[in-house]
N, C-alpha and C positions, 0 to 999 in steps of 0.2 A: 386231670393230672397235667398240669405244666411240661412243658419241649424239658426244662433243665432237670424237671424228677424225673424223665424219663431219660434224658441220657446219664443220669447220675446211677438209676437202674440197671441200663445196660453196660455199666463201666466205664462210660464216656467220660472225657474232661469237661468242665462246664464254662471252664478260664485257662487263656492260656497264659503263661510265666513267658516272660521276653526278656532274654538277655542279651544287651549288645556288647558286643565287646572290640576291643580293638585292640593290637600289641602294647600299646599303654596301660591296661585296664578294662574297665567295665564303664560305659559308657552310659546306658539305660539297664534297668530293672524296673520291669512294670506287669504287675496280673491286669490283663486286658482281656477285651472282649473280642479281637481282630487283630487281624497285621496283614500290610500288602507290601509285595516284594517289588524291587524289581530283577527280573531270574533274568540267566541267559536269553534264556528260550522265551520270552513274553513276563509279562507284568502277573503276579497270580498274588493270590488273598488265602489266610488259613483262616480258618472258625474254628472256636473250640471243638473236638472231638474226629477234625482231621486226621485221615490215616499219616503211619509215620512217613516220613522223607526227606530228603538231603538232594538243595539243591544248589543250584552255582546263580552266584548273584552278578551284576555290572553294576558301574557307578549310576546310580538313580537317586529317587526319594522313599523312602522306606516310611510305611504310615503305619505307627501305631497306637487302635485304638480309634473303633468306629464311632460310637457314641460321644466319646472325650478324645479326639486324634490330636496324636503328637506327632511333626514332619521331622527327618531325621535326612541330611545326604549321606551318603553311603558312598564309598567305593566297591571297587570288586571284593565279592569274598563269597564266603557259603553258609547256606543259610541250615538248621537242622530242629527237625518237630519229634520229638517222641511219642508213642500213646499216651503218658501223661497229663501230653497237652502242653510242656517245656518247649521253649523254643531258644535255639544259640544261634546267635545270627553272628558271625567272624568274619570282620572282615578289616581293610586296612585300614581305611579312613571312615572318620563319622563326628558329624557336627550336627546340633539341634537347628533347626530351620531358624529358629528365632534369636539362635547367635553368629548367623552367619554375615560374614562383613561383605554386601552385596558389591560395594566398589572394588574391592580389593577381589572380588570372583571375577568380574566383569572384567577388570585387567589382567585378572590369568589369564583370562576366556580367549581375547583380545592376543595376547604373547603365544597360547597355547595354538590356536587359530594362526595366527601368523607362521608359527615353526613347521606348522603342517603343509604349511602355501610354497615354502621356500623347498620343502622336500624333494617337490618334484618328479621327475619320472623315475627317480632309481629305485632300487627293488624294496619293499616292506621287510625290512629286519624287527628286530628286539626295538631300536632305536625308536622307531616310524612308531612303532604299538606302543612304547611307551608316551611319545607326543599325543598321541590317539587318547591315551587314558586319561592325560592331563586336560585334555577337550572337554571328555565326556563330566572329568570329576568336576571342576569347574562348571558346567551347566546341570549338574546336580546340585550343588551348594543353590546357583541360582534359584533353580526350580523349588528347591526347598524352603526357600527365602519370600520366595513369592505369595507364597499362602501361608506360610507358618502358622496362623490363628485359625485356618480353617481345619 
């Protein structure tokens, strides 16, 4: 008997359904065989038949689809698996690696990097975290940019 008749026996998902979404819309929809996050807490990967959970994401590259992977950058947002094997990934931003305008990241990168240098020693408010995120989002576009095909 097959790994997939047998989790299709014990009630396991076999695929899981990814939805990305973003306050514009729906971004991706795709039944895959994988997805890797990037979480607060570390980088983690679901396979079909993951237990359920909900988890908090940062601006990264978001891969889905082990066999046939599609690179996605991502901002902060949260990611959630049900035992069906459905997955909502929410979050603010999200652009396909393969549309991403690598110049135009590279000159956020550049502006976003610079606002952080001029900050200086005063205290990390709202402000500082948001210069911070503009960093991170911009070298996610990058990073996403960079293998797109892989």
């Amino acid at each position: 008997m097959a790994a997939g008749d047998l989790k299709q026996l014990a009630g396991l998902s076999t695929r899981l359904d990814v939805n990305v979404v973003t306050p514009r819309g729906v971004v991706a929809h795709k039944d895959t065989d994988a997805l890797a996050a990037p979480g607060e807490e570390g980088a983690f990967e679901l396979l079909p038949g993951h237990v359920p959970m909900l988890a908090a994401l940062k601006p990264g590259v978001l891969v889905i689809g082990e066999r046939t992977p599609t690179r996605y950058a991502v901002s902060s947002g949260y990611l959630r698996c049900d035992p069906t094997g459905a997955v909502e990934v929410l979050v603010e931003q999200c652009v396909q690696g393969s549309a991403v305008d690598v110049e135009a990241a590279r000159a956020d990168l550049r502006a976003a990097e610079a606002a952080v240098a001029k900050w200086g020693d005063k205290p990390a408010d709202g402000d500082y975290l948001n210069l911070r995120h503009d960093v991170e989002w911009a070298q996610a576009r990058i990073a996403a940019a960079s293998n797109a095909s892989a």
